[in-house]
C-alpha positions as CSV (number, residue, x, y, z in Angstrom):
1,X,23.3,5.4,83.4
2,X,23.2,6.3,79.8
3,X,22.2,9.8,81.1
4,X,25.1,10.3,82.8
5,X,27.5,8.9,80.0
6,X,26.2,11.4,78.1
7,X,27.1,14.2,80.7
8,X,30.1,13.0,81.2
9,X,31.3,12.8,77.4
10,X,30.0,16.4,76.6
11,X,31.8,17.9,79.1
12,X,35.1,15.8,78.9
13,X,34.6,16.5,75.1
14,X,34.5,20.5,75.8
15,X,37.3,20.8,77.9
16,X,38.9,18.5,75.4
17,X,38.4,19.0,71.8
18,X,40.9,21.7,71.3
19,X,43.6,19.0,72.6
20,X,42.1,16.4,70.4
21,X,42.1,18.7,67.4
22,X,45.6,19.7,68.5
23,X,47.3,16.5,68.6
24,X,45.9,15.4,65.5
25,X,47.5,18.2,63.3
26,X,50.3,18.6,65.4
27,X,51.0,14.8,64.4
28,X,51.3,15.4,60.9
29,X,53.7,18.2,61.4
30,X,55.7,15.9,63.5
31,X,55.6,13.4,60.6
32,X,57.4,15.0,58.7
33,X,59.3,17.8,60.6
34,X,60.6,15.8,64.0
35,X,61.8,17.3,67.0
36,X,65.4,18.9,66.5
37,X,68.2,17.0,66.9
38,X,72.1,16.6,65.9
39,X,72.1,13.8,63.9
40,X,75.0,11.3,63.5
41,X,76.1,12.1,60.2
42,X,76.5,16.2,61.2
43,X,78.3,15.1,64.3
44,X,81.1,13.3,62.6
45,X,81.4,15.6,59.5
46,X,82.2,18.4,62.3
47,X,84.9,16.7,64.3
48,X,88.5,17.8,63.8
49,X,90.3,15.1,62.1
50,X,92.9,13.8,65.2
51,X,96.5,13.4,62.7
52,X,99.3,14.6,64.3
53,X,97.4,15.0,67.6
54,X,99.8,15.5,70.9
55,X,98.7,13.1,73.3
56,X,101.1,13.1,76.1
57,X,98.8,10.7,78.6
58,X,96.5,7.8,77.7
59,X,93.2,6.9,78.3
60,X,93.9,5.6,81.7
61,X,95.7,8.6,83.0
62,X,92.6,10.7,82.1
63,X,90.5,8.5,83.9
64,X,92.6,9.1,86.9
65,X,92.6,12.9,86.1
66,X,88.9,13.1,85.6
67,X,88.1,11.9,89.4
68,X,85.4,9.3,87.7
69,X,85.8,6.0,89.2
70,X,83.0,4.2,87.8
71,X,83.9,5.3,84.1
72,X,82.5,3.3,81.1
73,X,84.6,4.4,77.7
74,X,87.0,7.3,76.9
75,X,86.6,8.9,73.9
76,X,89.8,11.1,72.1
77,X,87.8,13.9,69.8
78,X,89.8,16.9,68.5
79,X,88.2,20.5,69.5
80,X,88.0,23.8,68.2
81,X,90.5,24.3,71.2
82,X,93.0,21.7,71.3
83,X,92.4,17.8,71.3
84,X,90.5,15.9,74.7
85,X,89.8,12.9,76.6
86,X,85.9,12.5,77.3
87,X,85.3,10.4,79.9
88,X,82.2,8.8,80.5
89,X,80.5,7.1,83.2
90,X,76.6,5.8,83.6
91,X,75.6,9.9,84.9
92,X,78.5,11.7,84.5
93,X,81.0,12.5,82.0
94,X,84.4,14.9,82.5
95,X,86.8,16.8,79.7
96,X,90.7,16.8,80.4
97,X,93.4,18.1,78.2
98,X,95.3,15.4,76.5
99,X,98.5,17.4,77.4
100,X,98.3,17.0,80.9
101,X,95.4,15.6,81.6
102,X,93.8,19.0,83.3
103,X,90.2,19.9,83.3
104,X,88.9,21.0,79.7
105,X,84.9,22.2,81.7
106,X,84.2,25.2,79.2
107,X,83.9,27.8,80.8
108,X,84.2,30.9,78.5
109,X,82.3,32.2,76.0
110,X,85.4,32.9,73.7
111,X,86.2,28.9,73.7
112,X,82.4,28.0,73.4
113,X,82.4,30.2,70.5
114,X,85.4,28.7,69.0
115,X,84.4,25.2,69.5
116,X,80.9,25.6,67.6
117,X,83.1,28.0,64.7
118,X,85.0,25.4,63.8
119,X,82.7,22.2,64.3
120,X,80.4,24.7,61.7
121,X,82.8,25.5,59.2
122,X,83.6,21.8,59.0
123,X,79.8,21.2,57.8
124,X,80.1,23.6,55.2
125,X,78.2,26.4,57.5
126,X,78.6,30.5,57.5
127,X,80.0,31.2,60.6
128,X,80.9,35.0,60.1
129,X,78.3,36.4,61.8
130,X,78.2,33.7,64.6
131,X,78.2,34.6,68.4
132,X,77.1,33.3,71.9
133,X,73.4,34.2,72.8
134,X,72.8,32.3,76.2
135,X,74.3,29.9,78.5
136,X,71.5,27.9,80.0
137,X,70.2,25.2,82.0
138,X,67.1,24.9,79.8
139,X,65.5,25.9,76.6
140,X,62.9,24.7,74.9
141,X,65.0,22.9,72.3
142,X,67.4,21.3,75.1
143,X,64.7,19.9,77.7
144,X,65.4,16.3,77.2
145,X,66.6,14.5,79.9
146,X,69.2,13.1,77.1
147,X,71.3,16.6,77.6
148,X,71.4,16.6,81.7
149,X,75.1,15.5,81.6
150,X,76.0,18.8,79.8
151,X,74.1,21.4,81.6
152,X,74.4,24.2,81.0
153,X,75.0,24.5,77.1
154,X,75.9,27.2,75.2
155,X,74.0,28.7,72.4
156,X,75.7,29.5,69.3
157,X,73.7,31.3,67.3
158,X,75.3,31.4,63.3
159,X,73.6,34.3,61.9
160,X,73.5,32.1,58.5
161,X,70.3,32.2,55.9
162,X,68.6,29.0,57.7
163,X,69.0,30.9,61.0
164,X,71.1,27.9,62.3
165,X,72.1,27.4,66.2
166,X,74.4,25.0,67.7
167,X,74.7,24.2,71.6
168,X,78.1,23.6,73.4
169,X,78.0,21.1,76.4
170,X,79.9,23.2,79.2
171,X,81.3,19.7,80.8
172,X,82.8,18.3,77.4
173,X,83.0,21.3,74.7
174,X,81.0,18.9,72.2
175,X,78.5,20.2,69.9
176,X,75.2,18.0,71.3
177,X,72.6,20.0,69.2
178,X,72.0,22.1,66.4
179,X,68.7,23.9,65.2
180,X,67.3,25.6,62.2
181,X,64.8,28.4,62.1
182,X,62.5,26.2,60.4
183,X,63.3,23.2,63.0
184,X,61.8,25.6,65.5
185,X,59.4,27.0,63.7
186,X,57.5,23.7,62.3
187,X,58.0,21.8,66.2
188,X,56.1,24.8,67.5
189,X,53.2,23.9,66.2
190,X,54.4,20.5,66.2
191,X,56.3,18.5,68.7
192,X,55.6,21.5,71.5
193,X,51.6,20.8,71.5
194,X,51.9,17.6,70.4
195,X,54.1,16.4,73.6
196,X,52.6,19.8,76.0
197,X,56.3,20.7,75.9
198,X,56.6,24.1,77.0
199,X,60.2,24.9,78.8
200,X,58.6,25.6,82.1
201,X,56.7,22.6,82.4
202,X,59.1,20.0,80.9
203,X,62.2,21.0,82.5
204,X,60.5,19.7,85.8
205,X,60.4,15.9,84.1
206,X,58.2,14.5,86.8
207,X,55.3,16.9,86.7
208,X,55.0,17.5,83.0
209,X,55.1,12.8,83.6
210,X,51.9,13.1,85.8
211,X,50.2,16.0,84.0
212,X,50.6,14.4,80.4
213,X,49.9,10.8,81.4
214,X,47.0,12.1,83.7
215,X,45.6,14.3,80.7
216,X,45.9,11.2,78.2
217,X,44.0,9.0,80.3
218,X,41.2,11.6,80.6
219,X,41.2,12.0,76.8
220,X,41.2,8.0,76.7
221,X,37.9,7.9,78.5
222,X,36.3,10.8,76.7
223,X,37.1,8.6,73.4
224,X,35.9,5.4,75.2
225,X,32.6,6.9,76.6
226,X,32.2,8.6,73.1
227,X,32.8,5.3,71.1
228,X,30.2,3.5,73.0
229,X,27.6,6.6,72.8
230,X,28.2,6.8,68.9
231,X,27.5,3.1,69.1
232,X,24.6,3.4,71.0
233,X,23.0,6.0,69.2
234,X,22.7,4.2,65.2
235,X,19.3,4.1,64.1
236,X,18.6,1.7,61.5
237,X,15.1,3.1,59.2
238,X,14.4,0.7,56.0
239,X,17.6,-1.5,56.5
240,X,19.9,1.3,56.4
241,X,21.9,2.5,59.1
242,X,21.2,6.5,60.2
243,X,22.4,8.8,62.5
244,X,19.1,10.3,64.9
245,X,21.1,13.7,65.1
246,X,20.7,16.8,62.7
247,X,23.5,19.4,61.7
248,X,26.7,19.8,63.2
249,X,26.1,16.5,65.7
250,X,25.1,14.1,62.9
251,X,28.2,15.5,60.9
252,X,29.5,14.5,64.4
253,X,28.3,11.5,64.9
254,X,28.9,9.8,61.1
255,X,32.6,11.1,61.7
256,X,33.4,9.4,64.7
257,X,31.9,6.3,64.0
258,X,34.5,6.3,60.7
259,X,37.3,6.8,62.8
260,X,36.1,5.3,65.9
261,X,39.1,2.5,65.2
262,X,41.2,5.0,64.2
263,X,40.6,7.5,67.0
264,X,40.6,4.6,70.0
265,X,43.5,3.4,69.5
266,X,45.7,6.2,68.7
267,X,44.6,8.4,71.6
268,X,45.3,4.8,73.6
269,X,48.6,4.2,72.2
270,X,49.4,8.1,72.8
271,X,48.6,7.4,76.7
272,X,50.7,4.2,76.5
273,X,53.9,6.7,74.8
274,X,53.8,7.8,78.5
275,X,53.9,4.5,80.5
276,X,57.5,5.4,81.4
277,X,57.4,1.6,83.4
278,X,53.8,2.2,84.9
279,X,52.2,-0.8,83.0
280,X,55.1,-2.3,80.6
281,X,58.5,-3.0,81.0
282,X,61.5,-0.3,80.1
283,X,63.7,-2.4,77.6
284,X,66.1,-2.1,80.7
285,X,68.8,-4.5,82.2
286,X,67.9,-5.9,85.9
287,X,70.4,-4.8,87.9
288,X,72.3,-8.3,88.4
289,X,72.4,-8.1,84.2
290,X,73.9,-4.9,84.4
291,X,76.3,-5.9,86.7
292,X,77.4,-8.3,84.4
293,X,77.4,-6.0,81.2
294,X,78.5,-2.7,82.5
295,X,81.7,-4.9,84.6
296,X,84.8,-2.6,83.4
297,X,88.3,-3.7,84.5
298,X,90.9,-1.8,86.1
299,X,91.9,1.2,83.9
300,X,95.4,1.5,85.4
301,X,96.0,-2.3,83.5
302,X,95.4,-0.6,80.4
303,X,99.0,0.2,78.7
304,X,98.8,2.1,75.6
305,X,102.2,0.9,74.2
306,X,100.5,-2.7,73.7
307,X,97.9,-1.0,71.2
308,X,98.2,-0.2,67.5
309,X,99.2,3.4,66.2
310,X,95.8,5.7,66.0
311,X,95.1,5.6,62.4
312,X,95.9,9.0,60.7
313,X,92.4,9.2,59.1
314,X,90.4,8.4,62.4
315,X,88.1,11.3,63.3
316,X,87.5,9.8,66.7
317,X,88.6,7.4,68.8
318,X,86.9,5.3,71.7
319,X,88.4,3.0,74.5
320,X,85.7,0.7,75.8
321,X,85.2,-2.1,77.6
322,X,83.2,-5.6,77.0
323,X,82.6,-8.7,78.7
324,X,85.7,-7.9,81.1
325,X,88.6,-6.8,78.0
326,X,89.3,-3.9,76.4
327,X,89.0,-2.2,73.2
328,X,89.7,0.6,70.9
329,X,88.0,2.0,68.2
330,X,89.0,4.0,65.3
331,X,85.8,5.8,63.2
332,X,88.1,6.3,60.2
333,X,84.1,7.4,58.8
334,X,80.9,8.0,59.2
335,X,80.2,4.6,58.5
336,X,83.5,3.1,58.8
337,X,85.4,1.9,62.2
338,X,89.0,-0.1,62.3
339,X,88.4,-2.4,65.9
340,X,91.4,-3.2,67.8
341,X,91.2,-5.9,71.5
342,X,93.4,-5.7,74.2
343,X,96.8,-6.5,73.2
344,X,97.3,-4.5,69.8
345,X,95.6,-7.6,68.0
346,X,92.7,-7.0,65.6
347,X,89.0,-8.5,67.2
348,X,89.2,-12.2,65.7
349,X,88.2,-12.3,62.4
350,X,86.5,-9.0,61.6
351,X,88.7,-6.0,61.7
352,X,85.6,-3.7,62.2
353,X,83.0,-5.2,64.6
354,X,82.8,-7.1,67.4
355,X,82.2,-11.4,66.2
356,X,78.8,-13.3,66.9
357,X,81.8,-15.6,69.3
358,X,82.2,-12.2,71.5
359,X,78.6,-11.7,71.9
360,X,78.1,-14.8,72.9
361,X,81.4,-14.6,76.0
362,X,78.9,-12.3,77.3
363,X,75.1,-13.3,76.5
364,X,76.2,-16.7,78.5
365,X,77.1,-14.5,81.5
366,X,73.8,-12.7,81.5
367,X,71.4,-15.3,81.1
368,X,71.0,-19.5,80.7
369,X,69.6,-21.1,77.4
370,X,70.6,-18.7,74.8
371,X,70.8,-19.2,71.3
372,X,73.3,-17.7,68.9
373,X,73.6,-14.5,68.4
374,X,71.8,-12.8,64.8
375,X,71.9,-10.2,62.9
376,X,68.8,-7.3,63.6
377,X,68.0,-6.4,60.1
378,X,66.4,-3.1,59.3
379,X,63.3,-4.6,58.1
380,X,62.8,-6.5,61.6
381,X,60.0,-6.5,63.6
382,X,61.3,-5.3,66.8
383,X,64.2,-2.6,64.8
384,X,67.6,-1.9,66.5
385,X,70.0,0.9,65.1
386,X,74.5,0.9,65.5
387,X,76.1,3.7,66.5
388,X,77.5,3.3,63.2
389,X,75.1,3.6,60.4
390,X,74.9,0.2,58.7
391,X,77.0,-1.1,61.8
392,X,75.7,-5.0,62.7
393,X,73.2,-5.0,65.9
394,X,73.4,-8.8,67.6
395,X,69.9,-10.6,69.0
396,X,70.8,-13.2,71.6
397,X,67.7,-14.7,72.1
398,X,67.6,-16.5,76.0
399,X,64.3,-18.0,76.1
400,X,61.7,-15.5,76.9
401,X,64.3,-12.7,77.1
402,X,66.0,-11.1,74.0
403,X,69.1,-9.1,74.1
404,X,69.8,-6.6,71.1
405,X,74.0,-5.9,71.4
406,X,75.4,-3.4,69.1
407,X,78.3,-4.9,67.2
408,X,80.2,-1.4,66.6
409,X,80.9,-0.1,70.4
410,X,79.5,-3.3,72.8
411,X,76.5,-1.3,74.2
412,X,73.8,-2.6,75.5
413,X,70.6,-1.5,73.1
414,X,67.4,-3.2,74.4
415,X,66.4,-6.0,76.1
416,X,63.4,-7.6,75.2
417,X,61.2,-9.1,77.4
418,X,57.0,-10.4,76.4
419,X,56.1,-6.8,78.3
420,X,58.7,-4.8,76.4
421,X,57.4,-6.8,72.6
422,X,53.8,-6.2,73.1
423,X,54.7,-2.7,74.2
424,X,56.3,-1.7,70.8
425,X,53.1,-3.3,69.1
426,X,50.4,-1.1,71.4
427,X,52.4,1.8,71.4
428,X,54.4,2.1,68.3
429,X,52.7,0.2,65.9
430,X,49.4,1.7,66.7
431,X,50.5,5.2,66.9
432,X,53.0,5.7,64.2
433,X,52.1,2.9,62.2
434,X,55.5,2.1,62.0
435,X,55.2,-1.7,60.9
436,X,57.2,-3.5,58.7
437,X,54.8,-3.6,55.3
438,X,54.7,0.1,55.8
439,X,57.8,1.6,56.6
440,X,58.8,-0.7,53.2
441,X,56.6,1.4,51.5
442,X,57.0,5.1,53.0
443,X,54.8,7.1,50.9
444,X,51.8,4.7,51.7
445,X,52.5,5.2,54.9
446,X,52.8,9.2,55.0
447,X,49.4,9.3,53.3
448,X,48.2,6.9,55.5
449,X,49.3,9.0,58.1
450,X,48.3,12.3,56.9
451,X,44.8,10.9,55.9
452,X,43.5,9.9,59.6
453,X,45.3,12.5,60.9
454,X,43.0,14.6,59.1
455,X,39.7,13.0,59.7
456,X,40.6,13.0,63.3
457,X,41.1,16.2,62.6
458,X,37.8,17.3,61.5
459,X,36.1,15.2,64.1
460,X,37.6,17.4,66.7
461,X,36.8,20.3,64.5
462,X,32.6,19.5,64.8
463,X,33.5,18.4,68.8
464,X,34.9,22.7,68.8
465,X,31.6,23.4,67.5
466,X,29.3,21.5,69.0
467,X,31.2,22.5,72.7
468,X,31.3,26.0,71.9
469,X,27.6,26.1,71.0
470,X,26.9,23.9,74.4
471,X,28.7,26.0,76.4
472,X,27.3,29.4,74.6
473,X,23.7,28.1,75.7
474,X,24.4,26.6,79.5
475,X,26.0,30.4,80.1
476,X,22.9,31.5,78.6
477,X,20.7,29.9,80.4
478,X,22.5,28.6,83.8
479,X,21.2,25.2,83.1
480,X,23.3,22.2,83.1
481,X,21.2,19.2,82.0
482,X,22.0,16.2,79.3
């Protein structure tokens, strides 16, 4: 038995200590330089302000227009090219003029162009040298399933000092991405080995699923068999504890048995990053909840005469629909929204969010014994983020279920179930070490971080030499023996 443990960790550790010792220094780059992404902030500081913006239909004549008949929200942004209704439903989303309600699909490379021009120059960016350099499906920057309702995009590239790139959704014409040189640079030798994320595999999402999950199990085992060998192996001369092993497999050895906790349960929790449902719940709605929460009324009842003048310094505005009435809201800022219900009438008492009375209208429609709704606080143990940044996120707790509403737009953020809590302790906690006491104190956590990080690191490094010896001498010799 303990014969062929030890077969079976050697080998499993030579086919897998270059993947060991790449996650772990991938993972600090990915600390500190994350996967590219258009952040909140950029995407409001580059939409066109909406004053004096022709509107000659409403929201509910652009539903009609855009053929969409289960459509969620409609959203009035001002483009490069003229202003538009976005319409949105659960898997699609459609563009039309707000003119005449005809399709705004971009289509040319002139109006892509434009778009990301002027979305650019409203973020302070050079755009003199900028140009189109690919309409595409996929690249590696845009394989997230996240984009699939704008394929194909656009790629702007700026030609500016950080080397700066912006993508333009074909179906809606709105910047969904932007890149620097050193975005891509950092995430190749970070996020792209750290998640195997090479274009080719991860544009097919359910074989780079199998592969990864597949190949983090087998790394799970390799750790487990490895743990228990390092274990097995202490030697313990004059009442101290010694490793039986000389060289580069004691250096091993002493290694791994320092950051045997360390090693176990982040390579677990890495496996558990790809559960994707298989063992834990997906924070999603069952579909008789959804039902409930996604309920929209009739667009045609929706008359935009009853509703307030758009407010000159709005940047964007959204239409939206919760627990069965409407609403509209103005982002007069990043951080700043004016809220408006059905009727022209402000939301109850808070002119910028929805009240802990409106949660409730539709936490007692989902669910039996729930409590009032509170307020998520950054600082909680189960975190929940607005749309809005600073923007109130309601926790309905209804017995074993919790559900996390955000306050600015109605949406749905999380539900909470036992599987879905003790999956953000096994999987988050464990592998970012994102817990409360830390992410208080961030630089304590970075070096915590960076510090494993790096004795995994050097644990692999001896597992690269040891392997590489191993291998040099079963070649050599044709023998295969533990």
């Amino acid at each position: 038995m303990l014969g062929a443990m030890i077969l079976l960790h050697r080998w499993l550790g030579i086919a897998f200590c270059l993947l060991f010792a790449m996650w772990f220094a991938s993972g600090i780059v990915m600390h500190f330089v994350p996967f590219p992404a258009l952040s909140e902030a950029e995407r409001f500081e580059g939409l066109a302000p909406l004053q004096n913006v022709a509107t000659s239909i409403g929201p509910s004549d652009a539903v009609a227009a855009s053929g969409l008949s289960d459509a969620a929200h409609v959203r009035l942004i001002g483009r490069g090219d003229g202003p538009v209704y976005v319409v949105v439903g659960p898997s699609r989303s459609r563009a039309v003029r707000t003119t005449d309600g005809t399709d705004a699909t971009v289509m040319s490379p002139d109006v892509a162009l434009a778009i990301a021009s002027d979305h650019a120059r409203r973020r302070g960016l050079d755009v003199a040298r900028a140009s189109v350099v690919a309409l595409a499906e996929h690249d590696q920057w845009s394989v997230p399933n996240g984009f699939d309702r704008h394929r194909p995009l656009f790629r702007v590239a700026l030609g500016d000092a950080d080397g700066s790139e912006l993508y333009v959704s074909s179906v809606t014409g709105e910047i969904v991405l932007d890149t620097t040189r050193r975005e891509r640079g950092w995430n190749l030798v970070g996020s792209v080995v750290h998640w195997i994320y090479p274009t080719v595999l991860r544009r097919n999402w359910s074989l780079w699923d199998g592969a990864v999950w597949s190949l983090s199990l087998i790394a799970l085992i390799a750790t487990v068999l490895g743990a228990a060998l390092g274990i097995a192996r202490i030697r313990v001369w004059k009442g101290r504890m010694r490793s039986p092993f000389r060289g580069w497999h004691a250096l091993h050895h002493v290694i791994g048995l320092l950051v045997t906790v360390f090693v176990l349960t982040w390579i677990f929790s890495g496996w558990l990053s790809m559960d994707h449902g298989r063992l834990f719940s997906r924070g999603q709605l069952t579909q008789a909840e959804a039902d409930v929460a996604a309920a929209v009324p009739d667009w045609r009842t929706l008359a935009v005469a009853n509703w307030p003048l758009i407010s000159p310094s709005a940047g964007e505005v959204e239409w939206f629909a919760f627990n069965g009435r409407f609403y509209r809201r103005d982002r007069v800022g990043l951080d700043r929204q004016i809220l408006f219900s059905a009727g022209g009438a402000a939301s109850d008492d808070s002119p910028a969010f929805l009240t802990p009375r409106e949660i409730t209208g539709l936490t007692e429609r989902l669910a039996t014994g729930c409590g009032l709704p509170l307020l998520v606080h950054g600082n909680d143990d189960y975190p929940a983020s607005s749309a809005v940044p600073g923007g109130p996120v309601y926790r309905t707790r209804c017995g074993d279920v919790w559900f996390d509403i955000d306050g600015s737009n109605g949406m749905m953020l999380q539900r909470l179930d036992w599987s879905r809590r003790a999956y953000r302790w096994l999987y988050s906690a464990l592998h970012t070490l994102d817990v409360p006491i830390l992410t208080e104190h961030p630089y304590m956590r970075s070096a915590l971080i960076v510090g494993l990080c790096a004795l995994g690191l050097l644990f692999s490094l001896t597992g690269i030499v040891i392997g590489w010896r191993r291998l040099r001498y079963t070649i050599g010799t044709g023998m295969l023996r533990p």
